[in-house]
N, C-alpha and C positions, 0 to 999 in steps of 0.2 A: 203398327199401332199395338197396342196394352188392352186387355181386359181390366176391367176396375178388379182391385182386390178387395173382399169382404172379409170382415173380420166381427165375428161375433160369438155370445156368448151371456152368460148371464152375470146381474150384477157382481161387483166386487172381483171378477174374474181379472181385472187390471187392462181394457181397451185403451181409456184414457194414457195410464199411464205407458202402454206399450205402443200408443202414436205420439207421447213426447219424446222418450225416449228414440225412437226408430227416429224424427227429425233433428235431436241434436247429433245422433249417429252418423247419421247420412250426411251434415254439413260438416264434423269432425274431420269425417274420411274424403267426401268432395266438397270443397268449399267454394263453390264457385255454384254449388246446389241454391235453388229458391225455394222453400216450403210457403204454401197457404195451407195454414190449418183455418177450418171453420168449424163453427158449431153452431146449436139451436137457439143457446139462449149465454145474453149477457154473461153469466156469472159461471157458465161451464168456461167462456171464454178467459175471461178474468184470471179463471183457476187455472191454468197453461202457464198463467204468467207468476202467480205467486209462488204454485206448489214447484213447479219446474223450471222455469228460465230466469228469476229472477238474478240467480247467483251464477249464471252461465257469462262470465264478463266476455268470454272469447267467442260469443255468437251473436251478431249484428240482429235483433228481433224487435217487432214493433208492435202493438196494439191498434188497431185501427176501430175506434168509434164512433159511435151514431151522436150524430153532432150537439143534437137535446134533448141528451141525456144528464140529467141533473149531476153533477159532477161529485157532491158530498155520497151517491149513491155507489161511489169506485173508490175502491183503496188508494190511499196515500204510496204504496209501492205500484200499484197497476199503472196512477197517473206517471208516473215517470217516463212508462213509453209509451205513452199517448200522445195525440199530435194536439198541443190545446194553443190559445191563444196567448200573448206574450204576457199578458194577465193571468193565465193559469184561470183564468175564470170561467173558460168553457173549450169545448171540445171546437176541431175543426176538421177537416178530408186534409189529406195530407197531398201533396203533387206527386206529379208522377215520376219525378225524380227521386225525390225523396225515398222511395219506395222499391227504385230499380237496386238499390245497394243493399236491401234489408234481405240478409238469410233466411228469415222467420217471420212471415206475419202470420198474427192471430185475431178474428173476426169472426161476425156473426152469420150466418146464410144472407140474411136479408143486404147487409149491410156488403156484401162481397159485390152485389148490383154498383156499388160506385167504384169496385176498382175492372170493373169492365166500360164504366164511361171512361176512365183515364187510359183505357186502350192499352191493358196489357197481357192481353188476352198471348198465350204462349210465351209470355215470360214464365211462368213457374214451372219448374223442374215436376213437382208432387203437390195434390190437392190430396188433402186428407179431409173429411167429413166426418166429424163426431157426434153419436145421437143420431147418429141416421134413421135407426129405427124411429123414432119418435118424429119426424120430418115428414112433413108433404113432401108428394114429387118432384111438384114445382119449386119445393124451396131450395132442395135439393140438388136441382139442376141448375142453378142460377151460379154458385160458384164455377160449374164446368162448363160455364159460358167461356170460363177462359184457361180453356184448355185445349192442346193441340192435339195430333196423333201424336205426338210423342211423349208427350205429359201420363206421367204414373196415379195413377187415382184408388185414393183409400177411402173407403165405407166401414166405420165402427159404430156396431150398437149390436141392438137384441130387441127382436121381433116376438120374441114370447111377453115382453114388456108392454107396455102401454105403445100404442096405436096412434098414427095421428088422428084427431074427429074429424070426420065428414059431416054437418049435417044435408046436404044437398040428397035427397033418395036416389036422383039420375046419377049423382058420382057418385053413391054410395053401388049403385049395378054398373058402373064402369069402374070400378074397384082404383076407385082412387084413394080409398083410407089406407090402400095397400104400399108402404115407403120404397121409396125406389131401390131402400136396401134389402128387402124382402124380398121385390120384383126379380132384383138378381141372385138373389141368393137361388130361388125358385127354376129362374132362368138355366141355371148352372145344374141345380141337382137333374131338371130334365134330360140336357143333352151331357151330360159327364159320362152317359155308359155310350155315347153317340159319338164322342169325338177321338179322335187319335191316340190323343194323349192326354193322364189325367189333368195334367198339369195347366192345359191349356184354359179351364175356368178355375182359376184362383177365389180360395175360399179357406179360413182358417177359424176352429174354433176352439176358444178358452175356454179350460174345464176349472184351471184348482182355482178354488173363490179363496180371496187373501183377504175377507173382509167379516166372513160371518160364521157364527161355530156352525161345525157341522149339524148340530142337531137342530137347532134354527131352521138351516137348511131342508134336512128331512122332514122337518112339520110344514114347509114350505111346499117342499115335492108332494106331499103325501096330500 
């Protein structure tokens, strides 16, 4: 079995774009690889498919959406790999065939709950999780519903970031505002000076921000 790898970092430091990249890598070199990439919300999902897979003709990838979901509310390039109906008039769950051939799907946390009814729990090679920081536990955990011991599991965000809200006070003292990606990160820093080897809790973080000038940034730190 694999320790989840965590990957974080502050904005603009490029997570997104070094968990698309790392899935079309991984299926270039093994292609016979399954990625589930998931994320929080609709339109980080979306952005997988516009900003990077769109022009990937030699990677088998699919969008899997929530059924009503207003459809003028999705790009005209997103609905391409979408499963809709022969109308194009609205979304639908795609089978579980359909789905055993695709290299790359991309999906929502929530939305990951129906490809664990289609029982494919241990087909994917890699669950990749983006925005984990910003994630309930339990959302979070719902993709590694279908994951095996042998299944590779990636957590990308940033915990100095926005929090999921709690307002329950009882799960706020049983720290559940705390994202499961934080949990292990946490997890990791404890027993890192306790284990064998460093290597064995996996954790990496992004420093150079490709997005914002530095001074920006310093009035930010400061």
């Amino acid at each position: 079995s694999l320790f989840p790898l965590v990957v974080y970092g502050p904005f603009g430091t490029g997570k997104t774009e070094s968990m698309a990249q790392s899935a079309m890598a991984l299926i270039e070199e093994k292609p016979r690889s399954r990625v589930l990439i998931c994320t929080l919300s609709n339109s980080a999902a979306d952005l997988y498919i516009l900003r990077h897979f769109q022009h990937r003709s030699s990677i088998k990838f699919r969008r899997v959406v929530y059924t009503k979901r207003w459809v003028k509310t999705v790009d005209p390039v997103v609905r391409k790999f979408c499963f809709m109906t022969e109308d194009c008039g609205g979304f639908v769950l795609p089978r579980r065939e359909q789905l055993m051939d695709c290299q790359i799907v991309v999906t929502t946390l929530s939305m990951a709950m129906e490809l664990v009814g289609l029982k494919l729990t241990g087909h994917f090679t890699h669950i990749m999780i983006d925005e984990a920081a910003q994630a309930l536990e339990c959302e979070a955990l719902v993709p590694l519903l279908l994951a095996s011991v042998k299944t590779c599991v990636v957590l990308a965000g940033d915990a100095m970031q926005m929090r999921p809200r709690v307002y329950s006070e009882e799960a706020q003292r049983q720290l559940f505002q705390r994202s499961l990606l934080e949990r292990l990160y946490r997890h990791y820093e404890e027993h890192r000076a306790h284990a064998s080897s460093a290597s064995a809790f996996p954790s990496l973080l992004l420093r150079e921000n490709y997005r914002t000038d530095h001074r920006i940034l310093t009035f930010i730190s400061e």
